[in-house]
GUDRENNU-837704 format. One line per 4 residues: number of its first residue (from 1); their letters; for each residue x, y, z of N, C-alpha, C. Coordinates in Angstrom, 3 decimals. Atoms other than C-alpha are relative to their C-alpha. Layout:
<pts>
NUM	a	X:Y:Z:X:Y:Z:X:Y:Z | ...;
</pts>
This chain:
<pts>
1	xxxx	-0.887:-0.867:-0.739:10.039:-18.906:1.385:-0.838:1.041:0.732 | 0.858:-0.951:-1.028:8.755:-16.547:4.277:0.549:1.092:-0.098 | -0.471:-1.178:0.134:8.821:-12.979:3.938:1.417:-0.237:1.114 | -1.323:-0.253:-1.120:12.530:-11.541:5.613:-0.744:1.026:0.893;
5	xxxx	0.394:-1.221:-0.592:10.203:-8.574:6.856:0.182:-0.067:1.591 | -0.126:0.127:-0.835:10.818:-7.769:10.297:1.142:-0.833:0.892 | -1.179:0.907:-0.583:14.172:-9.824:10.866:0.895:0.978:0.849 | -0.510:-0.769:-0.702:16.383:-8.480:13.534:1.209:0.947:-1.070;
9	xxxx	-1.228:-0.898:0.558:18.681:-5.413:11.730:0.533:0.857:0.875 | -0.368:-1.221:-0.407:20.482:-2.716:12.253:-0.321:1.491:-1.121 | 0.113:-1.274:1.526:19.874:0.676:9.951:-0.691:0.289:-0.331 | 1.131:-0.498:0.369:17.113:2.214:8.507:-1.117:-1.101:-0.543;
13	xxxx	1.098:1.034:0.200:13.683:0.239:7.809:-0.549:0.632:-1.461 | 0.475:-0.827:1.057:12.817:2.793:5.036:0.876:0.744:-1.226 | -1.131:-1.025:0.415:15.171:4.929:2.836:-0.056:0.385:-2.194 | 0.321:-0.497:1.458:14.438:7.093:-0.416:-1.106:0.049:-0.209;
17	xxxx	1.798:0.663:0.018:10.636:6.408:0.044:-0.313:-0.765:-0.667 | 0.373:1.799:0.192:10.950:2.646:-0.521:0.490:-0.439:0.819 | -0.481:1.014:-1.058:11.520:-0.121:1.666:0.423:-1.243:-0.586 | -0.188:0.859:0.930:12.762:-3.242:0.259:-0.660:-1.504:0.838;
21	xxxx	0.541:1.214:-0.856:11.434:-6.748:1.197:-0.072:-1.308:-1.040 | -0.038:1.079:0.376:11.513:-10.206:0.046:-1.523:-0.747:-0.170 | 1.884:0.642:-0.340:7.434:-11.388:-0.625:0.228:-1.904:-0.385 | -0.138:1.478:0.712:6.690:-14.707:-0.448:-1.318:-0.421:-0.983;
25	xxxx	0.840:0.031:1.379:4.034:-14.308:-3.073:0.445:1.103:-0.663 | -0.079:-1.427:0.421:4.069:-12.387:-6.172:-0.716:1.089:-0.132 | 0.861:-1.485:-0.247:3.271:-8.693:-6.286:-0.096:0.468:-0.852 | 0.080:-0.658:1.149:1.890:-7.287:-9.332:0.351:1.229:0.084;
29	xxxx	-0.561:-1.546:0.090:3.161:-3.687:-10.386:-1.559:0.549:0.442 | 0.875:-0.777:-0.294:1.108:-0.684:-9.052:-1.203:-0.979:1.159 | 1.317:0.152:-0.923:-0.222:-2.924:-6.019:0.727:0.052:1.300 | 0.026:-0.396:-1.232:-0.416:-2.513:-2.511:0.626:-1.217:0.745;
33	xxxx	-0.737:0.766:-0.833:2.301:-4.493:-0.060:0.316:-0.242:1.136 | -0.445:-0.290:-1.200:2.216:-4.675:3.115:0.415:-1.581:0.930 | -0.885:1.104:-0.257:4.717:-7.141:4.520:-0.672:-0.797:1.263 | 0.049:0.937:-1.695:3.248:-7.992:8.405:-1.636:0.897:-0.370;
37	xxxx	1.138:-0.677:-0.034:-0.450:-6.614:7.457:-0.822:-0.283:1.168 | 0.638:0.376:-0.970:-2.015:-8.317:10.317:0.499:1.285:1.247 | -0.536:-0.917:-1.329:0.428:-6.079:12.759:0.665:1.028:-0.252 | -0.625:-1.056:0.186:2.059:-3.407:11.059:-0.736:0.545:-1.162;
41	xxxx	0.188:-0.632:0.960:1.090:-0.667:8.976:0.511:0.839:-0.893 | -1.239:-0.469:1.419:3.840:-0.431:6.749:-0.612:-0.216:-1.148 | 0.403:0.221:1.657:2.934:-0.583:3.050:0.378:0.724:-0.903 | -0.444:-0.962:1.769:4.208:0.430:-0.591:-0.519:-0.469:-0.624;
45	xxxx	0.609:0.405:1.575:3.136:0.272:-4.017:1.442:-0.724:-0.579 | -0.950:0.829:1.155:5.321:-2.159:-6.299:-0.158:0.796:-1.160 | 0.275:-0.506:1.668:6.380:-0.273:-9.159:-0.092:-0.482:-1.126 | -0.105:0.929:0.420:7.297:-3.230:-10.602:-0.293:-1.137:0.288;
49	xxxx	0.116:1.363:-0.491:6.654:-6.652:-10.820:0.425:-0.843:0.843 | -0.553:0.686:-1.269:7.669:-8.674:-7.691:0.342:-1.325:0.173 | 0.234:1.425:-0.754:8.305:-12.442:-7.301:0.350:-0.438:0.787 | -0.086:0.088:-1.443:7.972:-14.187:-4.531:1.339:-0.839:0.067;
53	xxxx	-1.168:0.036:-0.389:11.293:-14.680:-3.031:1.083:0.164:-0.489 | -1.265:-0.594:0.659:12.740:-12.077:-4.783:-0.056:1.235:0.679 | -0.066:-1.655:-0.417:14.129:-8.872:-3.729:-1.094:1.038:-0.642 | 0.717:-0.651:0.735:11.763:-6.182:-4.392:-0.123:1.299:0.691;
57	xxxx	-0.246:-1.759:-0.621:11.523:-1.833:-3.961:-1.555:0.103:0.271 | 1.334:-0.606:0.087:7.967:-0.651:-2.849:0.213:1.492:0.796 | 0.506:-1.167:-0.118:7.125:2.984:-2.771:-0.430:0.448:1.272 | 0.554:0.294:-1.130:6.515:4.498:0.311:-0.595:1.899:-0.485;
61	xxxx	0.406:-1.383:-0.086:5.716:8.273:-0.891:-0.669:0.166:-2.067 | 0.397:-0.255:0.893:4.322:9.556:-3.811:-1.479:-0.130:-0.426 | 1.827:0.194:0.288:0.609:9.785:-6.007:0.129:-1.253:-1.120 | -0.041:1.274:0.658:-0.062:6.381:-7.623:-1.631:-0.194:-0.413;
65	xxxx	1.213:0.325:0.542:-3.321:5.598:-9.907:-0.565:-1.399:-0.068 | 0.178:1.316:0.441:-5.471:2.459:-9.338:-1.131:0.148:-0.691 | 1.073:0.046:0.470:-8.371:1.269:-10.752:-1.144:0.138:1.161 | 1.067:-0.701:-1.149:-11.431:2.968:-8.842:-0.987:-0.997:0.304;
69	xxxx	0.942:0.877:-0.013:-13.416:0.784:-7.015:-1.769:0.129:-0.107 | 1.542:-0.274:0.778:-17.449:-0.007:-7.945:-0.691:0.660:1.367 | 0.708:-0.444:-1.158:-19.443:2.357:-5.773:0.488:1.660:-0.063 | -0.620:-0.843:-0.496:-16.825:5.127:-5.194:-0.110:1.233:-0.375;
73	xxxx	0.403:-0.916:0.169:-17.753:8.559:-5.180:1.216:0.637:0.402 | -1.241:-0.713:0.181:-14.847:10.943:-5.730:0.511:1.852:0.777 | 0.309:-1.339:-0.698:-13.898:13.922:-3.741:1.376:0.241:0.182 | -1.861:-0.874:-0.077:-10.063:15.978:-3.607:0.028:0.080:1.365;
77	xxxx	-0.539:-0.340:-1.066:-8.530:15.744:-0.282:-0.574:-1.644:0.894 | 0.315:1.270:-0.256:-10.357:11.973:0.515:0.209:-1.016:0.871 | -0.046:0.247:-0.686:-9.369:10.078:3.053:-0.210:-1.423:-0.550 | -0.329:1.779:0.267:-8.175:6.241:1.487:0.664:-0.816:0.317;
81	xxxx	-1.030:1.005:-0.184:-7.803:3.191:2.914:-0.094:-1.298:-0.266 | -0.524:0.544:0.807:-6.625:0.073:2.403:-0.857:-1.428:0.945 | 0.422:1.151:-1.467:-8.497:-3.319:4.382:0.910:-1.510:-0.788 | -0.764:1.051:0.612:-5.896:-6.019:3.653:-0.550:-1.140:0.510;
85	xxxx	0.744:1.548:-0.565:-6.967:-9.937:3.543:1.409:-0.796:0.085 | -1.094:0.425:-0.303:-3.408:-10.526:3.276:1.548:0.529:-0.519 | -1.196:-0.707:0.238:0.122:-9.126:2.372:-0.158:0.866:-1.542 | 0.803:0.266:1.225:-0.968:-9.544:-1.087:-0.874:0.829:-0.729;
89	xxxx	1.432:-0.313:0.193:-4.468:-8.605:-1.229:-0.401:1.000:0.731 | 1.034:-0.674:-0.959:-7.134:-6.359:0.241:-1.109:0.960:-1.309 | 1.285:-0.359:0.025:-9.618:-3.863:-0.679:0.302:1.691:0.073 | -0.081:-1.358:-0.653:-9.685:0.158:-0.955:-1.630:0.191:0.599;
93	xxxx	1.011:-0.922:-0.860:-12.114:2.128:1.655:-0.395:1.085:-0.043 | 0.214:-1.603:-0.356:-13.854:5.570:1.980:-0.046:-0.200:1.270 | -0.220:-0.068:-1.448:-13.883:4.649:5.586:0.236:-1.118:0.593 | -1.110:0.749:-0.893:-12.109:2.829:8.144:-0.889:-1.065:0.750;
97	xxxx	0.622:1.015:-0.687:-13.223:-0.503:9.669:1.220:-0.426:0.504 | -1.034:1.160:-0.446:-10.899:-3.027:11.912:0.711:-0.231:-0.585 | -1.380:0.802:0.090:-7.787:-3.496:10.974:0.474:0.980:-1.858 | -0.273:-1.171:1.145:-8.062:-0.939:8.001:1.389:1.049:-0.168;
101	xxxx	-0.943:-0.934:0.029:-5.142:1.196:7.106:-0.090:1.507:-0.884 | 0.248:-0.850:1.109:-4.705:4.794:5.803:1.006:-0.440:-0.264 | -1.404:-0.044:1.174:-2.863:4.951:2.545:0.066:1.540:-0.603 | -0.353:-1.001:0.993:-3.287:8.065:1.463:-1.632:1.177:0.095;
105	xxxx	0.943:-1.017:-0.093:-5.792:10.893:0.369:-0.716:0.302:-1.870 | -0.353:-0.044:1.729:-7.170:11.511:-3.214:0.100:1.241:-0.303 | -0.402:-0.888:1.007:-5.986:13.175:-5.778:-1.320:-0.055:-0.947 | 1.358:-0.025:1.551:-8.958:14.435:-8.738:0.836:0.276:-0.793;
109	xxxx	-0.691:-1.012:1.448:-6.730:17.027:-10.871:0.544:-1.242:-1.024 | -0.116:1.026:1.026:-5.989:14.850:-14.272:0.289:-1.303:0.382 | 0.635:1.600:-0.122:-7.221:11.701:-12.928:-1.181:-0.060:-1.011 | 0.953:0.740:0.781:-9.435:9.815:-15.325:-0.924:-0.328:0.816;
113	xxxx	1.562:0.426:-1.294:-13.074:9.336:-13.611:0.158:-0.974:-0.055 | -0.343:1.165:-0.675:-12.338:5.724:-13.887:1.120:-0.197:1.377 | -0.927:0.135:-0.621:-9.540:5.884:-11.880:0.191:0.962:1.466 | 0.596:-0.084:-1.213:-8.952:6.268:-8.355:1.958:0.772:0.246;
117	xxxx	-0.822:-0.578:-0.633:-5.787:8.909:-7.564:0.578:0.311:1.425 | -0.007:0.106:-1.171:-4.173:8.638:-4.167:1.407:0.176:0.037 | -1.297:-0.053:-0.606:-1.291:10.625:-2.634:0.414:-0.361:1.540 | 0.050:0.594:-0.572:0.265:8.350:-0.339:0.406:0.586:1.384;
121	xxxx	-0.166:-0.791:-1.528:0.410:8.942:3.711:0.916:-1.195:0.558 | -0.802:1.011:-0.993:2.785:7.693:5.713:-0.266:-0.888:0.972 | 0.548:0.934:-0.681:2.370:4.629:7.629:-0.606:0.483:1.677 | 0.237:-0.521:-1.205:0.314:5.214:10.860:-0.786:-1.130:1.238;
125	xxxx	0.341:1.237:-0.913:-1.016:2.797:13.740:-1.157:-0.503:-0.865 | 1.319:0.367:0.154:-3.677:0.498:12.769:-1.403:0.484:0.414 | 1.017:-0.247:-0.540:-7.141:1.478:12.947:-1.067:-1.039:0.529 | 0.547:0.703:-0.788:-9.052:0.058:15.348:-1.390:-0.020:-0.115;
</pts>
């Protein structure tokens, strides 16, 4: 089944700071979704578990904890984004390459040094 994302509506695309969408893979809780990643830079966190071609809520506001990736040097106010390989999948960034998205900014205050705190930014054009 093919995502519904982007089907002709009427009415809000967003509402409560979630969006809802149909994946046609599943989406583990606490991961990153972005329905048309190639051309839009919409994206939420799954709070929950997702399967594919099931209804599902993703997050469009709030601070969400992942696991910090190997390398990443930590700094309050941060500038994180997201390089998707597919709706699915991708990759967090300290900086922006092709087709990269921001998600957000970090958070330190009672984050665990493993862990990678990020309050989320609202969707904004692709970076080029």
């Amino acid at each position: 089944m093919a995502d519904s994302f982007g089907a002709v509506q009427n009415g809000r695309a967003t509402v409560g700071g979630r969006f809802y969408a149909i994946p046609a893979a599943n989406v583990a809780a606490n991961s990153i979704f972005m329905p048309a990643y190639s051309t839009s830079p919409l994206f939420g966190v799954a709070e929950y578990p997702v399967e594919a071609g099931k209804l599902g809520a993703f997050a469009t506001d709030g601070v969400f904890v992942f696991a910090k990736p190997a390398g990443w040097t930590s700094a309050a106010g941060k500038p994180v984004y997201w390089s998707p390989t597919s709706a699915v999948a991708g990759s967090f960034a300290a900086t922006a390459s092709s087709g990269d998205v921001l998600v957000g900014y970090e958070i330190t205050a009672n984050i665990p040094a493993d862990k990678l705190g990020v309050f989320l930014a609202k969707p904004t054009a692709l970076e080029s």
